[in-house]
C-alpha positions as CSV (number, residue, x, y, z in Angstrom):
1,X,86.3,79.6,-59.4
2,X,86.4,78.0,-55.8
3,X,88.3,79.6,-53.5
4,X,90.7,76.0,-53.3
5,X,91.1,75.9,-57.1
6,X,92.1,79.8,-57.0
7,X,94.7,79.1,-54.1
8,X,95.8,76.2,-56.4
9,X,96.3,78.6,-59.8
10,X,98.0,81.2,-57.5
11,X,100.6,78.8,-56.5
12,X,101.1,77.4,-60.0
13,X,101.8,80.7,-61.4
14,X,103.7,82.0,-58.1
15,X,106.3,79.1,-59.0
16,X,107.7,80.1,-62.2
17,X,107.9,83.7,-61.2
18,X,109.8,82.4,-58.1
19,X,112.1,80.5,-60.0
20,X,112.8,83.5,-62.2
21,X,113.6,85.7,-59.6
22,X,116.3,83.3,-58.3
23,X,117.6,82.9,-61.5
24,X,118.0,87.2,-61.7
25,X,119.7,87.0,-58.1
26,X,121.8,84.1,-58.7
27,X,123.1,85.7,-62.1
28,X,123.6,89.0,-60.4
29,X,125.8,87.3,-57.5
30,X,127.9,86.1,-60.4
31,X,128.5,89.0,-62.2
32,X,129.1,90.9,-58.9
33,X,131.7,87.6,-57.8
34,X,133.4,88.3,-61.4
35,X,133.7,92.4,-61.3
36,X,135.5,91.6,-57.8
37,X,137.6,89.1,-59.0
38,X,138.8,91.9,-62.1
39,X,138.9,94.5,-59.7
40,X,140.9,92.6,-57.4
41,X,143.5,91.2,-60.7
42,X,143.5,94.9,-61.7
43,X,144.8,96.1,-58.5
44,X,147.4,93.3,-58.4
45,X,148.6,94.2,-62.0
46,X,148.5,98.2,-61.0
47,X,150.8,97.6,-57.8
48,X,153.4,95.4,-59.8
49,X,153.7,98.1,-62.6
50,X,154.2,100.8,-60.1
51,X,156.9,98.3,-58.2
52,X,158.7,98.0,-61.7
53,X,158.8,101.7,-62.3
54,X,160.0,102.1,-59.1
55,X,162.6,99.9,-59.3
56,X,163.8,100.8,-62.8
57,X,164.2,104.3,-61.5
């Protein structure tokens, strides 16, 4: 194989594995968006219990 046609097959099979990995970071950047977003809604929901017991007392 020629060193041009090697360089060629390299790329060609770089790019799907390229696209995969972007794929893995861009899913984990959503996951990571959503478990902030609950974690944020839980904390909300946690200090307006804790203002209703506190005023119910």
């Amino acid at each position: 194989m020629s060193k041009s046609a090697k360089t060629k097959a390299e790329k060609m099979f770089a790019s799907p594995q390229d696209k995969g990995n972007q794929i893995a970071i861009e899913k984990e950047k959503r996951q990571q968006d959503r478990a902030e977003h609950q974690a944020m809604l839980r904390g909300l929901r946690l200090a307006k219990e804790a203002a209703e017991k506190k005023a119910a007392e």
